[in-house]
OpenMM code with the backbone's topology and positions (N, CA, C; nanometers):
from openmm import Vec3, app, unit

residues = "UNK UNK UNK UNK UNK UNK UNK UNK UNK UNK UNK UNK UNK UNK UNK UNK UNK UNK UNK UNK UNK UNK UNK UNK UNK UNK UNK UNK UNK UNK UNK UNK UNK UNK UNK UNK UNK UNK UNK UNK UNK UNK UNK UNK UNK UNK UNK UNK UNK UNK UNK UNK UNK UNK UNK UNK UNK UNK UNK UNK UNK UNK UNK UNK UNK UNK UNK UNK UNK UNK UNK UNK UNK UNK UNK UNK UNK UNK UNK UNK UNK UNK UNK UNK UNK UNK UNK UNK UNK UNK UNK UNK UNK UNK UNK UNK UNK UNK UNK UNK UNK UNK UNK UNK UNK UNK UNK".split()
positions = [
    Vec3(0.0850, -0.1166, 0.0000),
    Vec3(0.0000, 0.0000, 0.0000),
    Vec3(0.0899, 0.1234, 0.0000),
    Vec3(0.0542, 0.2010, -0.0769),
    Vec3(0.1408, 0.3631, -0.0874),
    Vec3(0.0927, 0.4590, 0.0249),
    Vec3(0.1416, 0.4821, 0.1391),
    Vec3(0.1068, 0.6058, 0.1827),
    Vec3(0.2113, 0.7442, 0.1385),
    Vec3(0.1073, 0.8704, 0.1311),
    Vec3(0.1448, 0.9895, 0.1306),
    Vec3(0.2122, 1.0333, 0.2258),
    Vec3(0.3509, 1.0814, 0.2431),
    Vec3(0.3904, 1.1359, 0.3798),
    Vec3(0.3795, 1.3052, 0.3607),
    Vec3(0.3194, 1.3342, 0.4121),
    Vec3(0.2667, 1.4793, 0.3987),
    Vec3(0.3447, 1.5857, 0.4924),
    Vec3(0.3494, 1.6882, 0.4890),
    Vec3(0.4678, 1.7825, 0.5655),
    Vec3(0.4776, 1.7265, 0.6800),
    Vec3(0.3626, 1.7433, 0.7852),
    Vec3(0.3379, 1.7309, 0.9396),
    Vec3(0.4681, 1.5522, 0.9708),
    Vec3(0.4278, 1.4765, 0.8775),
    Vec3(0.4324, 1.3294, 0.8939),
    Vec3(0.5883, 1.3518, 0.9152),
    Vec3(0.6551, 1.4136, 0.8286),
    Vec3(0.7850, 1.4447, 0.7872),
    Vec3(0.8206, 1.4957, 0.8925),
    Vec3(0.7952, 1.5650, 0.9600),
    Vec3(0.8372, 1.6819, 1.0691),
    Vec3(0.8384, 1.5726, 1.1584),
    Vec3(0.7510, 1.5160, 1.2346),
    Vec3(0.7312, 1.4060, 1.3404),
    Vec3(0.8696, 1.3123, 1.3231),
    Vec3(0.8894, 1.2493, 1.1844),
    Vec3(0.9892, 1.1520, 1.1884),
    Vec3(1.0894, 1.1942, 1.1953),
    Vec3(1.1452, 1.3094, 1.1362),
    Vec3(1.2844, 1.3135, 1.1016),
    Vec3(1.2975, 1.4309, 1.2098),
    Vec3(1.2506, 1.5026, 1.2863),
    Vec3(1.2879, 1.6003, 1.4483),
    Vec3(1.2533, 1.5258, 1.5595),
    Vec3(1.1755, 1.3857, 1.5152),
    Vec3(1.1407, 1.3231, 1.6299),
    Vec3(1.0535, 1.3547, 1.7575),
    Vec3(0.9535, 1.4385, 1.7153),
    Vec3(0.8617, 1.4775, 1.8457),
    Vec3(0.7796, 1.3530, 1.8463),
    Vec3(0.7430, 1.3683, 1.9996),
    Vec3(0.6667, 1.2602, 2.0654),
    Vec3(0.5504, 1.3218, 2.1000),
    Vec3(0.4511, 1.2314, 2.0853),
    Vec3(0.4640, 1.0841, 2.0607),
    Vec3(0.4155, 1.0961, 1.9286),
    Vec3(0.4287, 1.1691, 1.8817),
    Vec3(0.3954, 1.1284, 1.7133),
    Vec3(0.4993, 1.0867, 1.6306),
    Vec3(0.5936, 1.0609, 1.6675),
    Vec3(0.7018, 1.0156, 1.5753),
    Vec3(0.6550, 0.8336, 1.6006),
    Vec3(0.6213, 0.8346, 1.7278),
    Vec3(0.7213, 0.6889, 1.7634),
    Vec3(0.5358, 0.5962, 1.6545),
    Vec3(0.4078, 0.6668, 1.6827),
    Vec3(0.3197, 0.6126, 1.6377),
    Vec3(0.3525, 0.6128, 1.4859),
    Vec3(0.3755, 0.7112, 1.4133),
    Vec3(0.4053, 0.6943, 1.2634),
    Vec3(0.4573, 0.5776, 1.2773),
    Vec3(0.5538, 0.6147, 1.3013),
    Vec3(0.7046, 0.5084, 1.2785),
    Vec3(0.6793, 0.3688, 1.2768),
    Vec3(0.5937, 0.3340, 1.4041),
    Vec3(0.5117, 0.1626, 1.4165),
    Vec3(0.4208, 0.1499, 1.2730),
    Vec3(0.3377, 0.2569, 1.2591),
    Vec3(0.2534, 0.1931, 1.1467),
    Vec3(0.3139, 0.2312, 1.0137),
    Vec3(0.4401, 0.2748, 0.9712),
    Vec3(0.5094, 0.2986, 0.8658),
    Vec3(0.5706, 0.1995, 0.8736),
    Vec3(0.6118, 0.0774, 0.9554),
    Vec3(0.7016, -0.0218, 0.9568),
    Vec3(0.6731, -0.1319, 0.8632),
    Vec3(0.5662, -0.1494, 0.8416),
    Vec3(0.5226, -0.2682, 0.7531),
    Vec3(0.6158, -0.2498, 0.6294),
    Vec3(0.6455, -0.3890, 0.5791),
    Vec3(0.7061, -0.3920, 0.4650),
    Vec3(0.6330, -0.3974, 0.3809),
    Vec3(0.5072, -0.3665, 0.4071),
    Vec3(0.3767, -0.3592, 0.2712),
    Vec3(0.3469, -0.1828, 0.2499),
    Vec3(0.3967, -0.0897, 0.3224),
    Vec3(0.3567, -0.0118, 0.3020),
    Vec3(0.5428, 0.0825, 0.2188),
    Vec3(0.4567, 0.1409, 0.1149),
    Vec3(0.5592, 0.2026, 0.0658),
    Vec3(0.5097, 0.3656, 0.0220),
    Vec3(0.6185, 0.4573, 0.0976),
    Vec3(0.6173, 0.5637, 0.1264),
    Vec3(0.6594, 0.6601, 0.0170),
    Vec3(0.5617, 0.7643, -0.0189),
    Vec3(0.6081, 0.8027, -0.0924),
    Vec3(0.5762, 0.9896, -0.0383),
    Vec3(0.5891, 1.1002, -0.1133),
    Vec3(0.5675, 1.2206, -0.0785),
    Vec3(0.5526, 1.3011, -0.1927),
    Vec3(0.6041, 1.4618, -0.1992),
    Vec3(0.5632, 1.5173, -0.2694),
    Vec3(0.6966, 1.6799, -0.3129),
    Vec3(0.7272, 1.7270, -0.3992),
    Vec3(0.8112, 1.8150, -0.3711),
    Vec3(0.7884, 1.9356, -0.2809),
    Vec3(0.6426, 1.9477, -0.2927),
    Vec3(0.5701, 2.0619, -0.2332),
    Vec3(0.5971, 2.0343, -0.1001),
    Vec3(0.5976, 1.8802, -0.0233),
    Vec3(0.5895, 1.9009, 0.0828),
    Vec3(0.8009, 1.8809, 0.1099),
    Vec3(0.8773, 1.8308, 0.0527),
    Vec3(0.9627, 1.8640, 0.1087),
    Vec3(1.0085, 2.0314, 0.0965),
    Vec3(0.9600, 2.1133, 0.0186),
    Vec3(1.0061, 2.2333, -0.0252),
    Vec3(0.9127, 2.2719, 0.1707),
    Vec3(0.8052, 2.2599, 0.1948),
    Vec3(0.7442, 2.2982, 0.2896),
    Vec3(0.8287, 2.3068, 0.4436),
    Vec3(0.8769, 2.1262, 0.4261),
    Vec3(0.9630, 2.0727, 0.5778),
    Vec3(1.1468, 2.1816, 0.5804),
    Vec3(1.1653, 2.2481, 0.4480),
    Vec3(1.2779, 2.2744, 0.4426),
    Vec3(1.2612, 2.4514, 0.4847),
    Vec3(1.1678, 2.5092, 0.4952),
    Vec3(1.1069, 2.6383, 0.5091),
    Vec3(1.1621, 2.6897, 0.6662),
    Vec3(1.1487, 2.6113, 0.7720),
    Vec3(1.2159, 2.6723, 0.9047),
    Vec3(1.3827, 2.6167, 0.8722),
    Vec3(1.4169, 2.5411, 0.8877),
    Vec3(1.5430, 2.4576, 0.8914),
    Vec3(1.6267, 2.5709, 0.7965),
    Vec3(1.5839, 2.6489, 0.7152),
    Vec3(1.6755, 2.7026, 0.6118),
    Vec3(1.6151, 2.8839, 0.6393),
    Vec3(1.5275, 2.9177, 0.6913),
    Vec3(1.5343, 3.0350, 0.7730),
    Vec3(1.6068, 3.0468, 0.8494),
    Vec3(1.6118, 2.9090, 0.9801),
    Vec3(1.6946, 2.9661, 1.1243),
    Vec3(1.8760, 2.9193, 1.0276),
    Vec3(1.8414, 2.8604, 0.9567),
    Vec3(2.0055, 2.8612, 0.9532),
    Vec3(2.0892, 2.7493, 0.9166),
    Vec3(1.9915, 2.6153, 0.9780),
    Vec3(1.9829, 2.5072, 1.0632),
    Vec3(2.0253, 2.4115, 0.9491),
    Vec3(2.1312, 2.4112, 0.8744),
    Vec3(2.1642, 2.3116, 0.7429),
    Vec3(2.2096, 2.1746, 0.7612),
    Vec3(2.1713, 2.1512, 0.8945),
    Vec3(2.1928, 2.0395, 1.0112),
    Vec3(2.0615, 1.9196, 0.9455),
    Vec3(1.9822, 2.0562, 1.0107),
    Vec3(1.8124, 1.9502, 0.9959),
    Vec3(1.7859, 1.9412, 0.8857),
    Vec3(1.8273, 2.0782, 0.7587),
    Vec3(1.7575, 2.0942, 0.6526),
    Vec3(1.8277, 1.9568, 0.5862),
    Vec3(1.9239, 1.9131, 0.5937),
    Vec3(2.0137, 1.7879, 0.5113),
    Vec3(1.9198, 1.6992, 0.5912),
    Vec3(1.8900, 1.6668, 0.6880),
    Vec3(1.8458, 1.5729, 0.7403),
    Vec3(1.6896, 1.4878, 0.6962),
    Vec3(1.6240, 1.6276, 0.6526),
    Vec3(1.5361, 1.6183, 0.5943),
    Vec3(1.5342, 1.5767, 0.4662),
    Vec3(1.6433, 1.5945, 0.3647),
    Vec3(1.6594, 1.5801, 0.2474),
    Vec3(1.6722, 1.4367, 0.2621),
    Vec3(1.7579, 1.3753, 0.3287),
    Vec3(1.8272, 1.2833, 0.3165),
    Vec3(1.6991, 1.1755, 0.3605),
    Vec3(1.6144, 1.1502, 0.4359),
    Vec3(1.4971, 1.0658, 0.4923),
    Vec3(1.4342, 1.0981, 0.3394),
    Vec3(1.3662, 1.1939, 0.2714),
    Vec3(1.3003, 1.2267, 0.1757),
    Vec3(1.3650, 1.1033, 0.0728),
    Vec3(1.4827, 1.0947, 0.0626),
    Vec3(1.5643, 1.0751, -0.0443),
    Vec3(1.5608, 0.8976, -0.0724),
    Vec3(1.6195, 0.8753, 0.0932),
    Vec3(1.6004, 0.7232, 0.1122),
    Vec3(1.5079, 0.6248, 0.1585),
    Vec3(1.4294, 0.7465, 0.2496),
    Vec3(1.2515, 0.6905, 0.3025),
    Vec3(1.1912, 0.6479, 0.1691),
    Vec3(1.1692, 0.7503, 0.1074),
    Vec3(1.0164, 0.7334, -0.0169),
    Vec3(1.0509, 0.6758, -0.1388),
    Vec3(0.9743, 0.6181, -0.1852),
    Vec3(0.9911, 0.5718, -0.2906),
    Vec3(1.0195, 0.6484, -0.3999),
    Vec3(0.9056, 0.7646, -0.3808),
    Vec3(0.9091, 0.8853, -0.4715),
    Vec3(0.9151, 1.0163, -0.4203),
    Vec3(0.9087, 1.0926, -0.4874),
    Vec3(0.8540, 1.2683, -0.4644),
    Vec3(0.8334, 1.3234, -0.5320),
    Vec3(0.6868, 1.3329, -0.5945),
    Vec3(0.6264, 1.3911, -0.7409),
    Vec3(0.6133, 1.4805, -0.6971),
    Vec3(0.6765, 1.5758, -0.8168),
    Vec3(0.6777, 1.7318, -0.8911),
    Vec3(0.5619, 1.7388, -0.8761),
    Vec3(0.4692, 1.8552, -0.8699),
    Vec3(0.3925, 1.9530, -0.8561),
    Vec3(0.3467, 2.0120, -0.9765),
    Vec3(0.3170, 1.9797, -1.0770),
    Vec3(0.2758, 2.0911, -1.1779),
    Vec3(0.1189, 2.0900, -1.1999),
    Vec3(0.1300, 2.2183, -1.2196),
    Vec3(-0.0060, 2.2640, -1.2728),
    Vec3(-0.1402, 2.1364, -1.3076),
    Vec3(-0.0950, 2.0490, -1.4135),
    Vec3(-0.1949, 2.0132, -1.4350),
    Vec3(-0.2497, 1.8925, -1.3088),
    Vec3(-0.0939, 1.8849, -1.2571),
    Vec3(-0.1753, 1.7906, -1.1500),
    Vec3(-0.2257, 1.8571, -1.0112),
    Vec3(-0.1881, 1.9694, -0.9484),
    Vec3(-0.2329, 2.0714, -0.8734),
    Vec3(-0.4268, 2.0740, -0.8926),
    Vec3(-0.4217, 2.1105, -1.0085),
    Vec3(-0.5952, 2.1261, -1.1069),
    Vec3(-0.6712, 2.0143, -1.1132),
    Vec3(-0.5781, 1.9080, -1.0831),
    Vec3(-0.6822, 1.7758, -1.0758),
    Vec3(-0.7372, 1.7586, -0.9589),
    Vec3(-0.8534, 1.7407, -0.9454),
    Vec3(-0.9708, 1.7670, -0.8252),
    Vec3(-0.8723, 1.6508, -0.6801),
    Vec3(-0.8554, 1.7232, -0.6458),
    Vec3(-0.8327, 1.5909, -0.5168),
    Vec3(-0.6735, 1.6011, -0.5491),
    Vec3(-0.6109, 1.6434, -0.6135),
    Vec3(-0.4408, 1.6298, -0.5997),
    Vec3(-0.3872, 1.5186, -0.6831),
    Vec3(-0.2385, 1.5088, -0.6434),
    Vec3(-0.2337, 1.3884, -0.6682),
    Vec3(-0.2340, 1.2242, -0.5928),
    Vec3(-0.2663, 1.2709, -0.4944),
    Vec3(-0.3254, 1.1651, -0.3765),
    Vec3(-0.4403, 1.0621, -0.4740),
    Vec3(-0.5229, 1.1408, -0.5371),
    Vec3(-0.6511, 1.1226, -0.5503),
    Vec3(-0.6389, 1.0604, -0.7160),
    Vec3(-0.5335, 1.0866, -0.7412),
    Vec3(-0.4589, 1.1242, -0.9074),
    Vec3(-0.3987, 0.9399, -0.9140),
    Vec3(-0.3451, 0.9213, -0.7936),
    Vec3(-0.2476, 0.7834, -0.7962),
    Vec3(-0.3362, 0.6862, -0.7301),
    Vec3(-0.4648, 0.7645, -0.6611),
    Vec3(-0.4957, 0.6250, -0.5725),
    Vec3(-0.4831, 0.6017, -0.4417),
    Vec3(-0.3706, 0.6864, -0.3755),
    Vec3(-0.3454, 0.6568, -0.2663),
    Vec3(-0.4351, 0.6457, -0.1293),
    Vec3(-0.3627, 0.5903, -0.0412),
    Vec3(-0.4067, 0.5591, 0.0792),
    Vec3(-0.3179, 0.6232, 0.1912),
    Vec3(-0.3993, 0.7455, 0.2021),
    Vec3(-0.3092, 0.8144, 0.3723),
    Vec3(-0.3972, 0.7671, 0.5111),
    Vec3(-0.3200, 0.6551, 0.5476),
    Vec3(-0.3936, 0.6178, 0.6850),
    Vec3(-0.4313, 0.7326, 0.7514),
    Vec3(-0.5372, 0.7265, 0.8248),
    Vec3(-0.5656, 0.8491, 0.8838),
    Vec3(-0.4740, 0.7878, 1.0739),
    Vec3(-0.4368, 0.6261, 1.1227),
    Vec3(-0.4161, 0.6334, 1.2551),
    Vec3(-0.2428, 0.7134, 1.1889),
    Vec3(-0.2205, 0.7473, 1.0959),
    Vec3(-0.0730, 0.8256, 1.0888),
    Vec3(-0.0509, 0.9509, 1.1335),
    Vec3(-0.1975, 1.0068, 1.1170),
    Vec3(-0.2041, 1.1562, 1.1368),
    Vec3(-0.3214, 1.1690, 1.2706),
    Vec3(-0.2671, 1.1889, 1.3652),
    Vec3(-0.3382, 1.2428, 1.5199),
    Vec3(-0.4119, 1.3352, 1.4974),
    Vec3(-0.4000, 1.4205, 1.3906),
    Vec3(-0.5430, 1.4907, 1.3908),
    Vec3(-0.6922, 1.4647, 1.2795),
    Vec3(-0.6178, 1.3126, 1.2576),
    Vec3(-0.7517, 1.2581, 1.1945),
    Vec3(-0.7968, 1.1402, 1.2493),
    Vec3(-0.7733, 1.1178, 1.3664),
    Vec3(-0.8262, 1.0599, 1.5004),
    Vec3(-0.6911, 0.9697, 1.5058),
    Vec3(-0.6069, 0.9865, 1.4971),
    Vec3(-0.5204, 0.8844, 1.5033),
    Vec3(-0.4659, 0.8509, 1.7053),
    Vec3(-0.4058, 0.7713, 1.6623),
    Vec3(-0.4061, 0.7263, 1.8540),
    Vec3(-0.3058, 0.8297, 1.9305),
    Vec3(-0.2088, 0.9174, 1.8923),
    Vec3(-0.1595, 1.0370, 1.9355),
    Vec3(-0.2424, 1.1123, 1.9805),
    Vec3(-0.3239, 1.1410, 2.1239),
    Vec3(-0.4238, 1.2454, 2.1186),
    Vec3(-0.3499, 1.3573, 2.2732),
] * unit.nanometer
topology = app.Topology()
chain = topology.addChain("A")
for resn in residues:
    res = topology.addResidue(resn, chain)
    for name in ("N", "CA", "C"):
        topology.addAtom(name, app.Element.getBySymbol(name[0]), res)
């Protein structure tokens, strides 16, 4: 199954806040699930890390992006315009217990 790792998801794993890192992390473990993202959202996770300075985290981030996901589809226009993204474009499946604010067990 493909999940979307979306900015927030990114932030949790690779700065490690709790407890949302450690819940991703369990249900990202399956070897059935394959991770993929988006440029938009690494351009997003790289936005503080490269304000404060921080070329520490900002590599750090690159580097999980790079070897975590399978992919990281470009952003263009026509797929932006397609109703639903490209989430909706490929099919995917974003568990919602990944994300605590779509009831996930992080509360």
């Amino acid at each position: 199954m493909r999940v979307y790792l979306d900015t927030a998801i990114l932030i949790y794993l690779v700065e490690d806040v709790p407890p949302f890192c450690a819940a991703a992390s369990a249900r990202l473990a399956s070897p059935e699930i394959e991770k993929v993202t988006s440029e938009l959202a690494r351009l997003e996770v790289l936005v503080m890390p490269l304000r404060n300075g921080d070329e520490k985290l900002a590599a750090a981030f690159q580097r999980y992006i790079d070897t975590a996901c399978s992919e990281s589809w470009a952003l263009s226009r026509a797929v932006m315009e397609n109703r639903g993204g490209p989430a909706r474009a490929a099919r995917l499946s974003q568990d919602a217990r990944c994300h605590p604010s779509r009831g996930g067990p992080a509360k």
